[in-house]
N, C-alpha and C positions, 0 to 999 in steps of 0.2 A: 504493500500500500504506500502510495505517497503522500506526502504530510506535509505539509505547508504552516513557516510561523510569519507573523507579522513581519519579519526580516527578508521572508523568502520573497514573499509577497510581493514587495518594495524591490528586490532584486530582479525579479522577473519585471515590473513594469519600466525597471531603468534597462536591462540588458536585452529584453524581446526585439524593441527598438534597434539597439545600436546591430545586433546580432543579424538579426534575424530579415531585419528592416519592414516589421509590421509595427507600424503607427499604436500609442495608446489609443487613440479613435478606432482602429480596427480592432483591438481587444475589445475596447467598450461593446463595438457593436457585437461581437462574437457573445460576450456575456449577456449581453441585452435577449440575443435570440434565446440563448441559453436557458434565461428564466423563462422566456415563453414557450420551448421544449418542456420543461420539469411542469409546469403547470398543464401544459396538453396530456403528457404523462400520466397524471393524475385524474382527470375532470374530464369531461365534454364541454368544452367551453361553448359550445354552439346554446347548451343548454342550461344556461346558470342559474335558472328562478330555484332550485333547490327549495321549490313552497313559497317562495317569495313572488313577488309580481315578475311581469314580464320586464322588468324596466331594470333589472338585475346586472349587475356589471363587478369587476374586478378593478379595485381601488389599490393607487399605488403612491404611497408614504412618503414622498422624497424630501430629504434633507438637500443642500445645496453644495454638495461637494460630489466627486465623483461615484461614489454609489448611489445617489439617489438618479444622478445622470445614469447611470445602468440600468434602473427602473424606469426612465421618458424613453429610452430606447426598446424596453422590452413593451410598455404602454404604446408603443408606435407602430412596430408590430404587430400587433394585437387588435388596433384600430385597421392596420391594413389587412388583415384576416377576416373583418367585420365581426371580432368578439368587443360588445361594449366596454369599454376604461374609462375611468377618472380618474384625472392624478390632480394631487392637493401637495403643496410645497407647504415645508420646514424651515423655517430662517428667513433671514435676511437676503433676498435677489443679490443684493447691490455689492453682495460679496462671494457669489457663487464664483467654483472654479470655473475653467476659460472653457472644458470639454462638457460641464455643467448647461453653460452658455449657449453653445455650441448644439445642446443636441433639444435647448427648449425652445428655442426659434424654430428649430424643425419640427417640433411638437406641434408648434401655432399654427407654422404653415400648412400641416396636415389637417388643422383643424381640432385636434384635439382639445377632451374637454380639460380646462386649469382652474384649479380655482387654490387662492391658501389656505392653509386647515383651519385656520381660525373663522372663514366663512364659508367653510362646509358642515351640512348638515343631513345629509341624503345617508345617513349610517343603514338605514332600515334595507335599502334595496344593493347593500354591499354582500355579494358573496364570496368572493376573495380578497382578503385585505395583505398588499405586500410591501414590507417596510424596508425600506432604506434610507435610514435617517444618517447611520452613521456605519462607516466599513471597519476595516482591520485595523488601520489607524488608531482606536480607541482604547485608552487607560485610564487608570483612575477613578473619578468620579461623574458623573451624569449631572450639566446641570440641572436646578428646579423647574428647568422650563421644559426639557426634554422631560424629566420622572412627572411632569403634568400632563404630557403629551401624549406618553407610554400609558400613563393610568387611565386616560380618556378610552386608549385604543381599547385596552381589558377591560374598560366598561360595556361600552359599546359592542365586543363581542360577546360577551355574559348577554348583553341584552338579544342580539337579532346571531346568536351562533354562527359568525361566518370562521374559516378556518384564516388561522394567519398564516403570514408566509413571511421569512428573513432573507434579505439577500445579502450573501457573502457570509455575513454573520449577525448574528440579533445586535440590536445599539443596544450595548450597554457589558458586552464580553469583549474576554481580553482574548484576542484570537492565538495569541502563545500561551497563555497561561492558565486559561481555564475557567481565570475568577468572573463573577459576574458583581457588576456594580446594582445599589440599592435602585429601583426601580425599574430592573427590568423583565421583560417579561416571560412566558414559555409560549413558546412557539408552536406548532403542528412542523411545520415544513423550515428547513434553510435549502437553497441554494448557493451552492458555492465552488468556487471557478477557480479551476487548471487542475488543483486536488485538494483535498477536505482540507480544515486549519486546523492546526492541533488543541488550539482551544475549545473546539466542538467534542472533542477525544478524552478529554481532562474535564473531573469534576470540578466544581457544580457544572460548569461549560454543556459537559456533555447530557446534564437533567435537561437542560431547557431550549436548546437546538431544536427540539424534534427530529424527522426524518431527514437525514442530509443527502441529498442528490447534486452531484458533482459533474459541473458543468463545462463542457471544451472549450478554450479559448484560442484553437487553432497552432498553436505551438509544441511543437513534441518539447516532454518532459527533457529530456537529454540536455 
């Protein structure tokens, strides 16, 4: 099995490039389809009122840094397959990264639906919620504004049961180490790209992953 730590991670998205000469844009988009493989995997997505109304769709979480740009690309996808999405933005625009940037213009020009989570409210007709707030990146501590966000979300599915979904790794684990920070949550599903992170491996990490389905990003391991 291959194991990926926050280091590795970081070393693949500097060397893929120089090596290989596939762009982080081409990663992105290889991960983007990636999560819309793992979720076809799973579901009929043709068919998602799961008891809910016809008006049913797949919600996706994005923070403003490059995992949540992995979610507007797999949301893009998805739009062009004619399975309904909503993506609802985390943060502040005006400091997203530049392939963040990059792939929500293309979002717009598709026409996709945006709105920021703070005015969204359609929770009822969500039947998959997939979150990418924050990737491998993440140490420490969550702040109050994310463990508010997070606790909305485990509201919200106690209330209308949709399954969640992490990409790359839930916000709020430490993708080497295992730990999880106060406010995060348990998952159903992670997807996560090139090979598993060893913090999904390592307790508590590996309680609250859920199912992890590992996604290509076009690069042989080697």
């Amino acid at each position: 099995m291959n194991i990926l730590t926050t280091e590795d991670a970081r070393f693949i998205d500097r060397e893929v490039p120089k090596q290989l000469g596939i762009s982080l844009e081409i990663l992105m988009e290889n991960a983007g389809r990636g999560i819309v493989d793992a979720l076809w995997g799973e579901y009929d997505l043709f068919f998602l009122n799961n008891g809910r109304s016809i008006n049913s769709f797949v919600l996706f979480i994005c923070g403003m840094g490059n995992n949540g740009a992995d979610g507007l690309v797999a949301a893009r996808h998805l739009m062009e397959q004619g399975v309904p999405a909503q993506i609802v933005l985390v943060g502040d625009i005006k400091k997203c990264s530049d392939l963040f940037a990059l792939q929500i213009e293309r979002c717009k020009a598709m026409g996709c639906s945006i709105d920021m989570y703070d005015e969204f409210n359609d929770w009822s007709n969500v039947a998959i919620a997939v979150e990418g707030i924050m990737g491998t990146g993440f140490t420490g501590r969550l702040r109050e504004v994310t463990i508010d966000i997070l606790n909305d979300i485990d509201t919200m599915r106690s209330q209308y049961n949709f399954d969640l979904w992490a990409i790359d790794v839930p916000a709020g684990l430490d993708a080497t180490t295992g730990q999880v920070a106060e406010g995060t949550l348990t998952y159903d599903y992670t997807v996560t790209f090139g090979a598993i992170k060893q913090g999904l491996l390592l307790y508590p990490g590996k309680a609250i992953g859920g199912t992890s389905v590992v996604a290509p990003l076009g690069a042989p391991w080697q």
